[in-house]
Structures are given as structure tokens and as C-alpha cells.
PyMOL commands that place a pseudoatom at each C-alpha (Angstrom):
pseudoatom trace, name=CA, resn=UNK, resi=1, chain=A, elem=C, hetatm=0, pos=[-1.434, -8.553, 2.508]
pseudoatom trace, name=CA, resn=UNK, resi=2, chain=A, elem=C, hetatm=0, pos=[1.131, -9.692, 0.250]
pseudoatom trace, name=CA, resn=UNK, resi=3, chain=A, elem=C, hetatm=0, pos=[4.287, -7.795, 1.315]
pseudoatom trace, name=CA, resn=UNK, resi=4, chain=A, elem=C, hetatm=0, pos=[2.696, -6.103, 4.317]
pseudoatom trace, name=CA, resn=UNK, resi=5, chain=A, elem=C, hetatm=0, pos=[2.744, -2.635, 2.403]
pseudoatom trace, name=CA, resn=UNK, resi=6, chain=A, elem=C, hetatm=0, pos=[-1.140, -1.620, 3.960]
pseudoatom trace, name=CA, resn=UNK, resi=7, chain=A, elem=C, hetatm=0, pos=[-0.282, -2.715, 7.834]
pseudoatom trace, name=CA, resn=UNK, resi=8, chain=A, elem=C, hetatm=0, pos=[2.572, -0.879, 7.247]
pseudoatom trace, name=CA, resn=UNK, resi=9, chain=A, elem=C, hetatm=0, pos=[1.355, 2.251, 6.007]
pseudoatom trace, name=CA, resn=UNK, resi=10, chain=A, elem=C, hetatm=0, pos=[-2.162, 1.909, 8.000]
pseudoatom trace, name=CA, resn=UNK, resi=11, chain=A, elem=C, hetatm=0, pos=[0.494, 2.198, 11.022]
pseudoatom trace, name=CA, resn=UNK, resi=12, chain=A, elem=C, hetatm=0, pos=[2.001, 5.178, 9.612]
pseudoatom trace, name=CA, resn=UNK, resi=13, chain=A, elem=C, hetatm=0, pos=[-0.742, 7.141, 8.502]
pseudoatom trace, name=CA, resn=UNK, resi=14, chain=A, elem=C, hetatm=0, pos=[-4.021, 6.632, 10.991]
pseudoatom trace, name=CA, resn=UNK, resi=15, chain=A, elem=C, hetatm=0, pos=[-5.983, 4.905, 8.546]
pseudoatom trace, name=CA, resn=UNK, resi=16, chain=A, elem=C, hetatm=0, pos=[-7.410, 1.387, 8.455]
pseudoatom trace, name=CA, resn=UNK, resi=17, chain=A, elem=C, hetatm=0, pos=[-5.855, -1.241, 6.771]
pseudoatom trace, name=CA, resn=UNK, resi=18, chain=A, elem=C, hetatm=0, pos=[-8.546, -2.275, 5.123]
pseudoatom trace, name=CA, resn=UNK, resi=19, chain=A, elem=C, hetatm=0, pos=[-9.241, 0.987, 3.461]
pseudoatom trace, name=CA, resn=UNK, resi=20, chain=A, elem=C, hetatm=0, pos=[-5.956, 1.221, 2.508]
pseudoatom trace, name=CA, resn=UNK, resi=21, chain=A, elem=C, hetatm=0, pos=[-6.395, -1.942, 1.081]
pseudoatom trace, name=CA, resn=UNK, resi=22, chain=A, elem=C, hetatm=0, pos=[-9.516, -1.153, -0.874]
pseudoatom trace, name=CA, resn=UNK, resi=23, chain=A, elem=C, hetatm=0, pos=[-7.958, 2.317, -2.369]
pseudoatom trace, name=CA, resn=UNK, resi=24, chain=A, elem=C, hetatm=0, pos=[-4.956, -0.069, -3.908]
pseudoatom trace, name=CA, resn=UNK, resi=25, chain=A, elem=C, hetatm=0, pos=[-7.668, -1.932, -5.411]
pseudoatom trace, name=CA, resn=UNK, resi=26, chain=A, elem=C, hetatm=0, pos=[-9.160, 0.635, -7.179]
pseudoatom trace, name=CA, resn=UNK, resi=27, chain=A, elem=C, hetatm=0, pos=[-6.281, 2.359, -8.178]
pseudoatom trace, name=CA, resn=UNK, resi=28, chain=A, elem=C, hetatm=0, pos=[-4.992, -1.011, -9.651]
pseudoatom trace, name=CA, resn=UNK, resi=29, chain=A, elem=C, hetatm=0, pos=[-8.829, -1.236, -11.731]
pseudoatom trace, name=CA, resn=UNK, resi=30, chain=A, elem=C, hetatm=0, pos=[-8.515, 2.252, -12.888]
pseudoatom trace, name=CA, resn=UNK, resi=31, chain=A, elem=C, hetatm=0, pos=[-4.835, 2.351, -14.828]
pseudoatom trace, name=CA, resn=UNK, resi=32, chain=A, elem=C, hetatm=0, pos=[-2.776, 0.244, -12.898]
pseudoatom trace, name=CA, resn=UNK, resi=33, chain=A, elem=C, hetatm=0, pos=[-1.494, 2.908, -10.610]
pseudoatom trace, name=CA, resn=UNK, resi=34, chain=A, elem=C, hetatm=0, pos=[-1.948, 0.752, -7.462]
pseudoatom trace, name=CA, resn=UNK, resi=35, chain=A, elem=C, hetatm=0, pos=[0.726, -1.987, -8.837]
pseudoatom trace, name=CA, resn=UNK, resi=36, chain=A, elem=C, hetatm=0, pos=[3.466, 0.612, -9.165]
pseudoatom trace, name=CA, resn=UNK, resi=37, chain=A, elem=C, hetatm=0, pos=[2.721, 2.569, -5.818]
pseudoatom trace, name=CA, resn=UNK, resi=38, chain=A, elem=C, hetatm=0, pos=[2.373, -0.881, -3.914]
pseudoatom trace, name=CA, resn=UNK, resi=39, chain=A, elem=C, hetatm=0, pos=[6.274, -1.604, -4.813]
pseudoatom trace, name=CA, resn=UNK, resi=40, chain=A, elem=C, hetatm=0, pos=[7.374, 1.616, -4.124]
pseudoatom trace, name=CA, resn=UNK, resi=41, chain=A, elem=C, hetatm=0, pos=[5.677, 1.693, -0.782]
pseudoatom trace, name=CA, resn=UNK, resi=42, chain=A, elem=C, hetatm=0, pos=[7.376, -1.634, -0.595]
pseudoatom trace, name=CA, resn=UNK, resi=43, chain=A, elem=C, hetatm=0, pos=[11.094, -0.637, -1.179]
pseudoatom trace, name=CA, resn=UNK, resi=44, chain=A, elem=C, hetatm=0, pos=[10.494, 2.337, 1.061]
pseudoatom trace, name=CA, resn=UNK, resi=45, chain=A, elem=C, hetatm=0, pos=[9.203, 0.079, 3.777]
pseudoatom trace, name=CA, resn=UNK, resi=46, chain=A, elem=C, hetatm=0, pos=[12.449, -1.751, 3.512]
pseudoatom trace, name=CA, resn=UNK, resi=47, chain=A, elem=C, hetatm=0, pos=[14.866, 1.149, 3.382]
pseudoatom trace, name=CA, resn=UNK, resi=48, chain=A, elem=C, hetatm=0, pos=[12.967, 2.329, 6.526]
pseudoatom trace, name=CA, resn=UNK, resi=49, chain=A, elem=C, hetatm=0, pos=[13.758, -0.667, 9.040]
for i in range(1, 49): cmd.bond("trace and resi %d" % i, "trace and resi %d" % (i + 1))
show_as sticks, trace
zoom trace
């Protein structure tokens, strides 16, 4: 929403945005994971234009 990291990937992968969405959410409850992978998938996103 913020960067456009889950339209992106939603594109790229078949899935829905908003389940995308939801899986960043949990991932950022359960250890912070989803902070890390949301910047990463962010950078990439720009390399990849």
C-alpha cells in the first residue's frame, strides 16, 4: 500500500493483493520478518523497472 510492494508482487506471482497483504502482516506480528522482506521486495521492485 505504502510503496506498492503487494500490487507489485500480486502481479508477479498470481496471488491477490490482499493476501499478500495479510501474510506481511503476520509476518511483521510474529518477529518482524515482514518489515525486512517488504524493503527488499521494495529495492528489487526498483532495480526491476
Amino acid at each position: 500500500m505504502i510503496l506498492g510492494v503487494c500490487d507489485w508482487l500480486s502481479t508477479k506471482m498470481q496471488f491477490s493483493a490482499k493476501n499478500i497483504r495479510i501474510t506481511f502482516v503476520l509476518l511483521i506480528l510474529f518477529g518482524g520478518l515482514g518489515v525486512g522482506a517488504y524493503f527488499i521486495l521494495w529495492f528489487i521492485k526498483l532495480l526491476s523497472k
